[in-house]
PQR file of N, CA, C, O and H, with PARSE charges and radii, in Angstrom:
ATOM      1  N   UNK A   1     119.339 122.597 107.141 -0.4000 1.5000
ATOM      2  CA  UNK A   1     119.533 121.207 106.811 -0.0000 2.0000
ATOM      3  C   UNK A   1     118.752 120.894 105.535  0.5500 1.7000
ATOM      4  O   UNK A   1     117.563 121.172 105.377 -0.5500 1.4000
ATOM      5  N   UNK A   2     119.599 120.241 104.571 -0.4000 1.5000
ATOM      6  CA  UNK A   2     118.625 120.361 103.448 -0.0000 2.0000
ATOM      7  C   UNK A   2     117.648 118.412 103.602  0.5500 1.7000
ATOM      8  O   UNK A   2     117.962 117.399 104.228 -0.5500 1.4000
ATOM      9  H   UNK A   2     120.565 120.015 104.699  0.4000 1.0000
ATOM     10  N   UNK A   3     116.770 118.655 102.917 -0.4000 1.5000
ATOM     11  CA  UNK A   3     115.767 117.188 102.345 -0.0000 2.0000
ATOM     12  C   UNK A   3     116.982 116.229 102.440  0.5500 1.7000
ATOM     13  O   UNK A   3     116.969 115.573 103.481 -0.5500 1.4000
ATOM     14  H   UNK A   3     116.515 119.477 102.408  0.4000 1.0000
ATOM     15  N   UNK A   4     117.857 116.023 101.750 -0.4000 1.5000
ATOM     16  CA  UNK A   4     118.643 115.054 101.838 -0.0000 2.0000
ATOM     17  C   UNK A   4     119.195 113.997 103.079  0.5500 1.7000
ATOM     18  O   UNK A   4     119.082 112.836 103.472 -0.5500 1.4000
ATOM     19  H   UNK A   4     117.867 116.556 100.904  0.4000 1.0000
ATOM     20  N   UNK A   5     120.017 115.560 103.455 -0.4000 1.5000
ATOM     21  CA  UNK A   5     120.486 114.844 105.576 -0.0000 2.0000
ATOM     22  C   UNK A   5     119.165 114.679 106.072  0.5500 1.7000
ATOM     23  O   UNK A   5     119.144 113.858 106.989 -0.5500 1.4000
ATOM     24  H   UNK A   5     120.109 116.503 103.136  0.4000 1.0000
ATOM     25  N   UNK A   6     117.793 115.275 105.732 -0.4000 1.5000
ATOM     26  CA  UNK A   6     117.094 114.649 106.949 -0.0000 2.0000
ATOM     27  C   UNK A   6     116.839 113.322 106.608  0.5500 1.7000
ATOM     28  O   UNK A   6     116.654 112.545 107.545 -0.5500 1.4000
ATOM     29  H   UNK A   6     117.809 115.942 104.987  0.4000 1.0000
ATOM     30  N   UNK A   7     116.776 112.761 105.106 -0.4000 1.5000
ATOM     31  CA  UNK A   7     116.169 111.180 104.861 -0.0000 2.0000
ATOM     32  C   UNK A   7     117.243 110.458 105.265  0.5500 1.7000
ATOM     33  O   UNK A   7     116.804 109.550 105.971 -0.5500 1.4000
ATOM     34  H   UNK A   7     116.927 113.393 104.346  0.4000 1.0000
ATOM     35  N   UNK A   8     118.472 110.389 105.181 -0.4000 1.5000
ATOM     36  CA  UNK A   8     119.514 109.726 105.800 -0.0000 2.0000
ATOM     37  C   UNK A   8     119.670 109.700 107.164  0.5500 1.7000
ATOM     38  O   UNK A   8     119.934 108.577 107.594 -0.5500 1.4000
ATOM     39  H   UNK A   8     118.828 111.127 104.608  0.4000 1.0000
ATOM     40  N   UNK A   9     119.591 110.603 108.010 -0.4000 1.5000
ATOM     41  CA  UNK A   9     119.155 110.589 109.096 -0.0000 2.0000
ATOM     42  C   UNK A   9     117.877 109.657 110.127  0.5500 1.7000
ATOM     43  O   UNK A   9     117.939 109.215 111.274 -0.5500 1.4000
ATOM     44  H   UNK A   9     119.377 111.515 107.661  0.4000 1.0000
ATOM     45  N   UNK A  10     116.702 109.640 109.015 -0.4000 1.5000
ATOM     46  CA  UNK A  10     115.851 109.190 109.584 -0.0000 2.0000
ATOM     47  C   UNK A  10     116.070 107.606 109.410  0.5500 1.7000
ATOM     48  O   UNK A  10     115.907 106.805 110.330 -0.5500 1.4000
ATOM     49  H   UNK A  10     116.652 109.999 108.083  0.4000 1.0000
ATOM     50  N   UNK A  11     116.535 107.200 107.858 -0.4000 1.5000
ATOM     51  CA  UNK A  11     116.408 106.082 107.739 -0.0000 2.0000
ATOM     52  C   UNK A  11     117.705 105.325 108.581  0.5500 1.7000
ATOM     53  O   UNK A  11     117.605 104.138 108.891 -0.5500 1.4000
ATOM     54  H   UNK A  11     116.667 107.851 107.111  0.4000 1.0000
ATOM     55  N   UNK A  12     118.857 106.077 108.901 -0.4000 1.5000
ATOM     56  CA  UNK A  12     119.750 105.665 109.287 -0.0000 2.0000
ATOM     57  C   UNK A  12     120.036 105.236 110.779  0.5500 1.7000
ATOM     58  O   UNK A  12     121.001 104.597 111.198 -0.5500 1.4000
ATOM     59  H   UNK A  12     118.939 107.042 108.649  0.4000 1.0000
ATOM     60  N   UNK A  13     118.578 105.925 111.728 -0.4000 1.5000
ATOM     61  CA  UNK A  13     118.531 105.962 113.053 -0.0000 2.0000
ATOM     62  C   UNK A  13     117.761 104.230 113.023  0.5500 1.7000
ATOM     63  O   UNK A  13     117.905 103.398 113.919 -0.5500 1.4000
ATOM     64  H   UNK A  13     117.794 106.444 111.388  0.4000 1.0000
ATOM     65  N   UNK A  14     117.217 104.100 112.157 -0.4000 1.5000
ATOM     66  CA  UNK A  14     116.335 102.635 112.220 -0.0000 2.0000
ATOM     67  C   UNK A  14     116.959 101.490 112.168  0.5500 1.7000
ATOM     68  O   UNK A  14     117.691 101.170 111.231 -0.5500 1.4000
ATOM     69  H   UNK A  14     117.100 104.775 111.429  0.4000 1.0000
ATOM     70  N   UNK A  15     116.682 100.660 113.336 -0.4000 1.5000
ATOM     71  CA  UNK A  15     117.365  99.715 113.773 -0.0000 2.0000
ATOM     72  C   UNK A  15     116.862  98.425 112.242  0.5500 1.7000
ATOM     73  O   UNK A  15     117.478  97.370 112.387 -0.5500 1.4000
ATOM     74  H   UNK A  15     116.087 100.920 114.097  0.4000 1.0000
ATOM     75  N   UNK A  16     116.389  98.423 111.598 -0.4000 1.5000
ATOM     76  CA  UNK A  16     116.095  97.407 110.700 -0.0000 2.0000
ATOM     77  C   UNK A  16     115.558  98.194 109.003  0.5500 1.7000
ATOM     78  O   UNK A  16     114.857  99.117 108.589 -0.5500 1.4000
ATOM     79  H   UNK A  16     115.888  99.280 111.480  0.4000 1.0000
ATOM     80  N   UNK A  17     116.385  97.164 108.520 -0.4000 1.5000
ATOM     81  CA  UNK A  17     116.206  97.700 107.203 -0.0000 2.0000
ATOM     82  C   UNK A  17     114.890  97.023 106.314  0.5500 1.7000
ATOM     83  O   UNK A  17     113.874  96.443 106.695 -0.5500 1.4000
ATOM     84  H   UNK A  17     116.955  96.414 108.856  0.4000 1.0000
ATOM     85  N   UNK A  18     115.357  97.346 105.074 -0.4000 1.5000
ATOM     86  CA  UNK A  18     114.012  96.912 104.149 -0.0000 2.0000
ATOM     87  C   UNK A  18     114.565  95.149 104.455  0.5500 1.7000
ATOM     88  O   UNK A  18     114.015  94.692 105.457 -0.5500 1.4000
ATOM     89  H   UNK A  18     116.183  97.817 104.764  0.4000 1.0000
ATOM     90  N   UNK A  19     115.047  94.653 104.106 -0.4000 1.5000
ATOM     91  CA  UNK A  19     115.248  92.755 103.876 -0.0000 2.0000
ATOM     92  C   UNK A  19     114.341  92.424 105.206  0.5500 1.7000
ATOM     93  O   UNK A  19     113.577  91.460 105.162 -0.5500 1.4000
ATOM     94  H   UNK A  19     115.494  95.024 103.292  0.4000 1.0000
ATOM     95  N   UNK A  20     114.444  93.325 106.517 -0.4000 1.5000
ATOM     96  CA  UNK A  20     114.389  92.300 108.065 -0.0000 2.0000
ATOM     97  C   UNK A  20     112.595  92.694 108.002  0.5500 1.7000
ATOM     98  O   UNK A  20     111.717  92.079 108.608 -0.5500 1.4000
ATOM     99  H   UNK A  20     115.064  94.108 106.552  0.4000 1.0000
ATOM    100  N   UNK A  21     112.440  93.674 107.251 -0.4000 1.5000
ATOM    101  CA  UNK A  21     110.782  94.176 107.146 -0.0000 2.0000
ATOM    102  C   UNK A  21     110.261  93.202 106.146  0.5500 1.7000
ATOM    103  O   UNK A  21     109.040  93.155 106.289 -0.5500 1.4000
ATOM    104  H   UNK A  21     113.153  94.173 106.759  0.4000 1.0000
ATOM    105  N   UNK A  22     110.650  92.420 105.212 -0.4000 1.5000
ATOM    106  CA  UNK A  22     110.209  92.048 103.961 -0.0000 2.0000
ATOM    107  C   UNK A  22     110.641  90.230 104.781  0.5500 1.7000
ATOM    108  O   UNK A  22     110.204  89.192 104.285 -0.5500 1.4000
ATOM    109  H   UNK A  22     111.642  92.458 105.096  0.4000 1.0000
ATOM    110  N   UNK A  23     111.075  90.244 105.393 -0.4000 1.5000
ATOM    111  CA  UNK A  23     111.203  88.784 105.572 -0.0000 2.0000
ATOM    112  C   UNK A  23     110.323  88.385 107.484  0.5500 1.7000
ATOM    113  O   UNK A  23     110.227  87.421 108.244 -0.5500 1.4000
ATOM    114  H   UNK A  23     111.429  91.088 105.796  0.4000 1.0000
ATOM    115  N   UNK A  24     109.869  89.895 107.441 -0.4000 1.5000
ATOM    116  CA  UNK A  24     108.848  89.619 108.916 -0.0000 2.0000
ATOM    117  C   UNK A  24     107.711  89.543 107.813  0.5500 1.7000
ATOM    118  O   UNK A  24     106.883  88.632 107.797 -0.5500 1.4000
ATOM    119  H   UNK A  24     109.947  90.679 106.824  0.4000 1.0000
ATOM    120  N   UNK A  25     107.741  90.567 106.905 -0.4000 1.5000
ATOM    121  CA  UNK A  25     105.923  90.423 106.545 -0.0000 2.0000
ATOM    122  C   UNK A  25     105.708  88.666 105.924  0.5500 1.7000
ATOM    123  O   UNK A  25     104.762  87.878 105.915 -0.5500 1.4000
ATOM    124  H   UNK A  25     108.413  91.307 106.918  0.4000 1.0000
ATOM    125  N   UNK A  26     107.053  88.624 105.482 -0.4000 1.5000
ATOM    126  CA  UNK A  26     106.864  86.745 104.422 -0.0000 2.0000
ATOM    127  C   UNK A  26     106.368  86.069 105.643  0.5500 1.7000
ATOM    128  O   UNK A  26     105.327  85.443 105.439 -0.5500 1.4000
ATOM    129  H   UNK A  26     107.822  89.263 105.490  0.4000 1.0000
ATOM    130  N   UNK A  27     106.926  86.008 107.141 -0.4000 1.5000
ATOM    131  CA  UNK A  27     106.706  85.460 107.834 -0.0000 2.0000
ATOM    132  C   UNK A  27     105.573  85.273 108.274  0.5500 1.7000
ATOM    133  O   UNK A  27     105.043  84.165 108.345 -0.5500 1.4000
ATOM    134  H   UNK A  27     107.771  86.517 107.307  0.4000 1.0000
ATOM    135  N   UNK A  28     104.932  86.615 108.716 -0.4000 1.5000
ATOM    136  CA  UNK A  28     103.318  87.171 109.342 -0.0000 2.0000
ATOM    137  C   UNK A  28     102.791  86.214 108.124  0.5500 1.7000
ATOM    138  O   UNK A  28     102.346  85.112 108.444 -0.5500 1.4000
ATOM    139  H   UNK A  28     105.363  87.516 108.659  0.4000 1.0000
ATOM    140  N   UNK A  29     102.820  86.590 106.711 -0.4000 1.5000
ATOM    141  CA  UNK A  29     102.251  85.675 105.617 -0.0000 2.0000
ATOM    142  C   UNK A  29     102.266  84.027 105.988  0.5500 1.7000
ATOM    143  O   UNK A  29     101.155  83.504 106.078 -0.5500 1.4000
ATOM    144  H   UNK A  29     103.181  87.486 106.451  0.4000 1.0000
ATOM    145  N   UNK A  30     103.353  83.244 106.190 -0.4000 1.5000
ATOM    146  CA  UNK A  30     103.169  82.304 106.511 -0.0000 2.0000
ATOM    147  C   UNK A  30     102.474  81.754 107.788  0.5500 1.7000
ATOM    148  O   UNK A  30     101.871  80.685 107.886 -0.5500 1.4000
ATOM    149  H   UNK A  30     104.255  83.668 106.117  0.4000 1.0000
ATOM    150  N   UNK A  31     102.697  82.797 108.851 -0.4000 1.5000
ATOM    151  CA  UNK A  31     101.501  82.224 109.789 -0.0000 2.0000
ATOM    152  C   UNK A  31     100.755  82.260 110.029  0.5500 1.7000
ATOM    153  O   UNK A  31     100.337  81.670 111.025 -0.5500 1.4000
ATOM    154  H   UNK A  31     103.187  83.665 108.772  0.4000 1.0000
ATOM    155  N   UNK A  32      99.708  83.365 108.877 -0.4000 1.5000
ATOM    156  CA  UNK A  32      98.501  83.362 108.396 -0.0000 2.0000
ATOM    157  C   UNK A  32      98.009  82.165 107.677  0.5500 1.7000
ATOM    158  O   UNK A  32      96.901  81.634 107.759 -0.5500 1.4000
ATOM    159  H   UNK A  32     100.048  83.845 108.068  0.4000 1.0000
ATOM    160  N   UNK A  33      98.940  81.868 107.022 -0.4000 1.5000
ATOM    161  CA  UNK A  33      98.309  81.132 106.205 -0.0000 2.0000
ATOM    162  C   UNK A  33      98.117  79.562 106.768  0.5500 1.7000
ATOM    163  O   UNK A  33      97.339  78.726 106.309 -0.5500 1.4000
ATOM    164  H   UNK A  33      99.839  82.300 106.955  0.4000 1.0000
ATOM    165  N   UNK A  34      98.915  79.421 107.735 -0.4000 1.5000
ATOM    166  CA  UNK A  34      99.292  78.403 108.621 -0.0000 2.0000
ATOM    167  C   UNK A  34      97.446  78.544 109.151  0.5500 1.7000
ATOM    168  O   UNK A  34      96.606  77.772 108.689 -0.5500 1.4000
ATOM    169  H   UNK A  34      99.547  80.100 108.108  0.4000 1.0000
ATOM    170  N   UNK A  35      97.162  79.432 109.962 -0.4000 1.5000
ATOM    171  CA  UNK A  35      96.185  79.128 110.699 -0.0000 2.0000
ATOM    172  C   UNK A  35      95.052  79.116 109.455  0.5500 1.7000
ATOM    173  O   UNK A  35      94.178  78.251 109.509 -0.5500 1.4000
ATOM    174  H   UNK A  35      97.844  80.059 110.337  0.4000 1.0000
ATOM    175  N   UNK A  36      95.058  79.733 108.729 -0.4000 1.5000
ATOM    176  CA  UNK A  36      93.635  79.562 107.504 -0.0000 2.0000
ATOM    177  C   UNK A  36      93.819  77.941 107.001  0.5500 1.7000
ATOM    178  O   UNK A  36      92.712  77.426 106.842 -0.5500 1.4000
ATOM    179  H   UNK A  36      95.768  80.435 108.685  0.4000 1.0000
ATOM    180  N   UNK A  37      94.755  77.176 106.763 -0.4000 1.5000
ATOM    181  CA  UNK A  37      94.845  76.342 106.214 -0.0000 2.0000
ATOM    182  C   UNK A  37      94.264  75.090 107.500  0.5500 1.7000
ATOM    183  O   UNK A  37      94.007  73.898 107.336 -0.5500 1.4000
ATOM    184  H   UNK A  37      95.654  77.594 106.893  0.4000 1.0000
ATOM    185  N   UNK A  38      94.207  75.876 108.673 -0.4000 1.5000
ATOM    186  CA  UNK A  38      93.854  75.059 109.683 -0.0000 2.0000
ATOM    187  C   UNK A  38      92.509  75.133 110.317  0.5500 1.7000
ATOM    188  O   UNK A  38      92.009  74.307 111.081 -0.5500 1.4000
ATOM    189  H   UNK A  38      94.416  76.845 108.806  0.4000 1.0000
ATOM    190  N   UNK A  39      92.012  76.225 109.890 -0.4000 1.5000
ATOM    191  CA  UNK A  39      90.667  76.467 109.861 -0.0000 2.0000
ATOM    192  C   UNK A  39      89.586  76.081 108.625  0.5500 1.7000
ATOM    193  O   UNK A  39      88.388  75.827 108.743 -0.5500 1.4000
ATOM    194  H   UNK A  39      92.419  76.895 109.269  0.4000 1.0000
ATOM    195  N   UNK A  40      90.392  76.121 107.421 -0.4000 1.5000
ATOM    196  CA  UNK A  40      89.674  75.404 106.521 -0.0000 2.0000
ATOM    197  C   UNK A  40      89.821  73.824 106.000  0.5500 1.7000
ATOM    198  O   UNK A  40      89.111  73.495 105.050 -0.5500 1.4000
ATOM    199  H   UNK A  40      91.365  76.328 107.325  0.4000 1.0000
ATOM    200  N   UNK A  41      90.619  72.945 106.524 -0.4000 1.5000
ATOM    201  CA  UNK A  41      90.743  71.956 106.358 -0.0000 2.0000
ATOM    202  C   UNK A  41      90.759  71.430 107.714  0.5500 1.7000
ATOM    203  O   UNK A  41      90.779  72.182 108.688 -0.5500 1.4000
ATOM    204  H   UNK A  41      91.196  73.212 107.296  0.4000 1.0000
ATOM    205  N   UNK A  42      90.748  69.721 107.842 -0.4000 1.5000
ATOM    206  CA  UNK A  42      91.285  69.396 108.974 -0.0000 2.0000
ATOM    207  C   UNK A  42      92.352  68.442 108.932  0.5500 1.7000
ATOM    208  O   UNK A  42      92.258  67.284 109.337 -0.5500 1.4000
ATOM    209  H   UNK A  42      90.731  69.109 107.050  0.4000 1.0000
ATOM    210  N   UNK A  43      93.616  69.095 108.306 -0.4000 1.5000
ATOM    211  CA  UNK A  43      94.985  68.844 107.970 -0.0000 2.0000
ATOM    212  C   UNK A  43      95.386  69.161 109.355  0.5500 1.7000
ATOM    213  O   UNK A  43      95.101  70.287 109.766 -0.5500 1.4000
ATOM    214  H   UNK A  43      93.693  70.036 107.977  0.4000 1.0000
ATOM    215  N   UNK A  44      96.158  68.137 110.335 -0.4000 1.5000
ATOM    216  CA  UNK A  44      96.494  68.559 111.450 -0.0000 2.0000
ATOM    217  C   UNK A  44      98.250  68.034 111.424  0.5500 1.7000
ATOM    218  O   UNK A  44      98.972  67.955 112.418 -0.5500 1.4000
ATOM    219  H   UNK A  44      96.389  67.223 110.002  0.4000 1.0000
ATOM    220  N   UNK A  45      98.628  67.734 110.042 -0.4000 1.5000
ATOM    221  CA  UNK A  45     100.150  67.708 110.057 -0.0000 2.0000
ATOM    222  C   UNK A  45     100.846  69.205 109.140  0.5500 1.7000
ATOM    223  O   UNK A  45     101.806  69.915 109.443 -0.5500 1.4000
ATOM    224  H   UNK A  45      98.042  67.798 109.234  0.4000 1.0000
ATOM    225  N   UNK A  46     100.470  69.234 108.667 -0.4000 1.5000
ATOM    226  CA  UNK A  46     100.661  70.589 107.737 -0.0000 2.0000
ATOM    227  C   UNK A  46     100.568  71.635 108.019  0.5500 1.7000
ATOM    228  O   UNK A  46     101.551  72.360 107.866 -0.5500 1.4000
ATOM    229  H   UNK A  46      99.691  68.658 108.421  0.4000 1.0000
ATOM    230  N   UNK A  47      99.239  72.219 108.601 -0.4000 1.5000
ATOM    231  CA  UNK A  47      98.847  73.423 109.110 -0.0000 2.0000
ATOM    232  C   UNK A  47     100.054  74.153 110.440  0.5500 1.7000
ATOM    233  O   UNK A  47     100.461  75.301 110.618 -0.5500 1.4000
ATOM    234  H   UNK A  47      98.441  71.630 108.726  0.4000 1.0000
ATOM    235  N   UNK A  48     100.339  72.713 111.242 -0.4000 1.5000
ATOM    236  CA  UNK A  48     101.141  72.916 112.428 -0.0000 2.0000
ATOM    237  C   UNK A  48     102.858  72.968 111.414  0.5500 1.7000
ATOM    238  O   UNK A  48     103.879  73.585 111.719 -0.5500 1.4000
ATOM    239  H   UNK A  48     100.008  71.780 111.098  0.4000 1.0000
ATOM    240  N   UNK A  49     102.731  72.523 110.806 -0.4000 1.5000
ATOM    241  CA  UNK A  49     104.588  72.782 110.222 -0.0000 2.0000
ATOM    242  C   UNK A  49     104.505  74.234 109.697  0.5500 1.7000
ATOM    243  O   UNK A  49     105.436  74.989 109.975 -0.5500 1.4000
ATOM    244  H   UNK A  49     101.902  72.022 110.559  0.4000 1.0000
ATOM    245  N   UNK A  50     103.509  74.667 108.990 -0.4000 1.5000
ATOM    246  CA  UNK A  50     103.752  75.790 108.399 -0.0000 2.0000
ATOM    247  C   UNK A  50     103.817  77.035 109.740  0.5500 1.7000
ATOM    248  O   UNK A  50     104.608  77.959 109.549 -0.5500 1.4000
ATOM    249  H   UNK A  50     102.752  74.053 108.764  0.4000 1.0000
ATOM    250  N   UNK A  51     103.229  77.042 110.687 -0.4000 1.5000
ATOM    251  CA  UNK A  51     103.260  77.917 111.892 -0.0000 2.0000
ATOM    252  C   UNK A  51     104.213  77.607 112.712  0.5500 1.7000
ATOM    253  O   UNK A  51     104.388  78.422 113.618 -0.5500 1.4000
ATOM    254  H   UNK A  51     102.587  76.291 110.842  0.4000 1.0000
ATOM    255  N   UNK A  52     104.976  76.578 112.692 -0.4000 1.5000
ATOM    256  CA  UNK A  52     106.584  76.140 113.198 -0.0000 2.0000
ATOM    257  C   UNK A  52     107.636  76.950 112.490  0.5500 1.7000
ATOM    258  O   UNK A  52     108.470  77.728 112.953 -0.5500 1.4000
ATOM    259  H   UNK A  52     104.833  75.916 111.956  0.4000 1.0000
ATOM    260  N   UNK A  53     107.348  76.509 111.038 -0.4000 1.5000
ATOM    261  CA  UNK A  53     108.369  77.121 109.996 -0.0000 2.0000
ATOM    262  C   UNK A  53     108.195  78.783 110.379  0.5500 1.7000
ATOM    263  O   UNK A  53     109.169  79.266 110.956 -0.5500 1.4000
ATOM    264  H   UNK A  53     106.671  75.877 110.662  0.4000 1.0000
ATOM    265  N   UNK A  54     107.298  79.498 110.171 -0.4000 1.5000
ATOM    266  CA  UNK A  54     107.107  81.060 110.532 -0.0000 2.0000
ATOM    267  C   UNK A  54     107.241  81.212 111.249  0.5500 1.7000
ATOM    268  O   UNK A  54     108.295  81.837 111.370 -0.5500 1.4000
ATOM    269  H   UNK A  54     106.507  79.106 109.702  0.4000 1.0000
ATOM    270  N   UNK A  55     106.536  80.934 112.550 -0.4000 1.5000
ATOM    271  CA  UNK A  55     107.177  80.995 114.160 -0.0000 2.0000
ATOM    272  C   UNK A  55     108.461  80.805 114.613  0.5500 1.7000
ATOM    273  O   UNK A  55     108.849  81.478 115.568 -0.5500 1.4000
ATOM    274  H   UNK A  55     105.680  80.427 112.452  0.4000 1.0000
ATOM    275  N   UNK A  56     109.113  80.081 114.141 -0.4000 1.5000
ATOM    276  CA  UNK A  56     110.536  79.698 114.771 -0.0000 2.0000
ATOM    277  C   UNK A  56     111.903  79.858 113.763  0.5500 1.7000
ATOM    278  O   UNK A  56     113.083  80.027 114.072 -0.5500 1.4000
ATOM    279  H   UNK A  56     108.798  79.535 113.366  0.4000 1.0000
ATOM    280  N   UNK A  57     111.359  79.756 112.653 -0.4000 1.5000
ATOM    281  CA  UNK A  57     112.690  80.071 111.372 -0.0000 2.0000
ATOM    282  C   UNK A  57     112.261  81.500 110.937  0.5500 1.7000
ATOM    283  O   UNK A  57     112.996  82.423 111.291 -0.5500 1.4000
ATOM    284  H   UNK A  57     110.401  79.619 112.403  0.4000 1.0000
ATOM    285  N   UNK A  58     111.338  81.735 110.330 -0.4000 1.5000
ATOM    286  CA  UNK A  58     111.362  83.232 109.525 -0.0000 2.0000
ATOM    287  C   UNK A  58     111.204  84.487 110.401  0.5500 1.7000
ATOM    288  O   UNK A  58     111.786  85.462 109.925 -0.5500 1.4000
ATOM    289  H   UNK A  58     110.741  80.985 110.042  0.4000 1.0000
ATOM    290  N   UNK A  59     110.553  84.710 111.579 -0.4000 1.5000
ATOM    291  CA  UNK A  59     110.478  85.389 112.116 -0.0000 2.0000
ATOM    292  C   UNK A  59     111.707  85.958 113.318  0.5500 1.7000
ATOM    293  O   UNK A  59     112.030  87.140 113.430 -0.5500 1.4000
ATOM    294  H   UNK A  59     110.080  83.918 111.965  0.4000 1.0000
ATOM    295  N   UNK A  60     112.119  85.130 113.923 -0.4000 1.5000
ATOM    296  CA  UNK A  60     113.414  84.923 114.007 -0.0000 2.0000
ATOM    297  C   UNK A  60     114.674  85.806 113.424  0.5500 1.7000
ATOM    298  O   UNK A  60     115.349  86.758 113.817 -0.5500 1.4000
ATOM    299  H   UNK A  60     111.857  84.170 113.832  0.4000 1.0000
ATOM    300  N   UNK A  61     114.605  84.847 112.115 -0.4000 1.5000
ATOM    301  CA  UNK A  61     115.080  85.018 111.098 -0.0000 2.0000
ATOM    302  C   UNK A  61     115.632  86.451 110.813  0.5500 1.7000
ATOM    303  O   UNK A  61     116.705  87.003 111.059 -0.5500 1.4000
ATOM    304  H   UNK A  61     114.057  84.074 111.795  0.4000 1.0000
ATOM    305  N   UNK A  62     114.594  86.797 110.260 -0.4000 1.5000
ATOM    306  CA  UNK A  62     114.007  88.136 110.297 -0.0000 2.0000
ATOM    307  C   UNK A  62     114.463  89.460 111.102  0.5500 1.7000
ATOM    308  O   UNK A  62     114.774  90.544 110.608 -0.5500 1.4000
ATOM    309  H   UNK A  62     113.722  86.349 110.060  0.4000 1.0000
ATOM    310  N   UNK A  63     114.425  89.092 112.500 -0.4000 1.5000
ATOM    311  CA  UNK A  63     115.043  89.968 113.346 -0.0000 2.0000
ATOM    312  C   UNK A  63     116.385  90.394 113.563  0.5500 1.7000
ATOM    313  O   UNK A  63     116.844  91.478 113.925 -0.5500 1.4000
ATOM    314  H   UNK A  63     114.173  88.211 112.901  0.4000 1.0000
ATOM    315  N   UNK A  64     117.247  88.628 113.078 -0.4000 1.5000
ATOM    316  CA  UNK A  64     118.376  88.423 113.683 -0.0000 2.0000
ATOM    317  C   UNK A  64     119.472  88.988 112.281  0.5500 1.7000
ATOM    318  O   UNK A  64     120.681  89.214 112.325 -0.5500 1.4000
ATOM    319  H   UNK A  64     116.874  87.748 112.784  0.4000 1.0000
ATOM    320  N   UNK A  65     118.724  89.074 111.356 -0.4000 1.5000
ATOM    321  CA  UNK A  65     119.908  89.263 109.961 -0.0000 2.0000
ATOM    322  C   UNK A  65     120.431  90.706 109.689  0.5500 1.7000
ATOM    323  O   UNK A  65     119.373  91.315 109.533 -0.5500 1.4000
ATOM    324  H   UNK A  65     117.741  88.891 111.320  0.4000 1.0000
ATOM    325  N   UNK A  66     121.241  91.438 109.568 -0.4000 1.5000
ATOM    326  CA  UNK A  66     121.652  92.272 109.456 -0.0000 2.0000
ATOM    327  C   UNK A  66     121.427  93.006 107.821  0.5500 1.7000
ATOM    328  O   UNK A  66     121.925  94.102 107.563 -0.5500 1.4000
ATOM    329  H   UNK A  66     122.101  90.944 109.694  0.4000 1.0000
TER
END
């Protein structure tokens, strides 16, 4: 089997591609930043939208897109 079939192989057995990896990490990013913004301020309308928005739209998101 040469180098070739095995990288197609491997990448091809994986249930998620580069976009659903790159739009979980944006996500993980936003709900980091969600809780830092809530630990360093005491913004208690903002901090909670941004960990809504990541929690429930991007992550989601993320999983569900092909």
């Amino acid at each position: 089997m040469s180098p070739k079939d095995n990288k197609s192989g491997i990448f091809h057995s994986w249930p998620f591609g580069r976009k659903n990896y790159l739009l979980f990490l944006i996500g993980v990013m936003t709900i980091v930043s969600g809780y830092v913004l809530m630990y360093l301020t005491a913004d208690i309308v903002w901090a909670p939208v941004i960990l809504i928005i990541g929690y429930c739209f991007i992550i989601p998101i993320s999983i569900m897109i092909k």
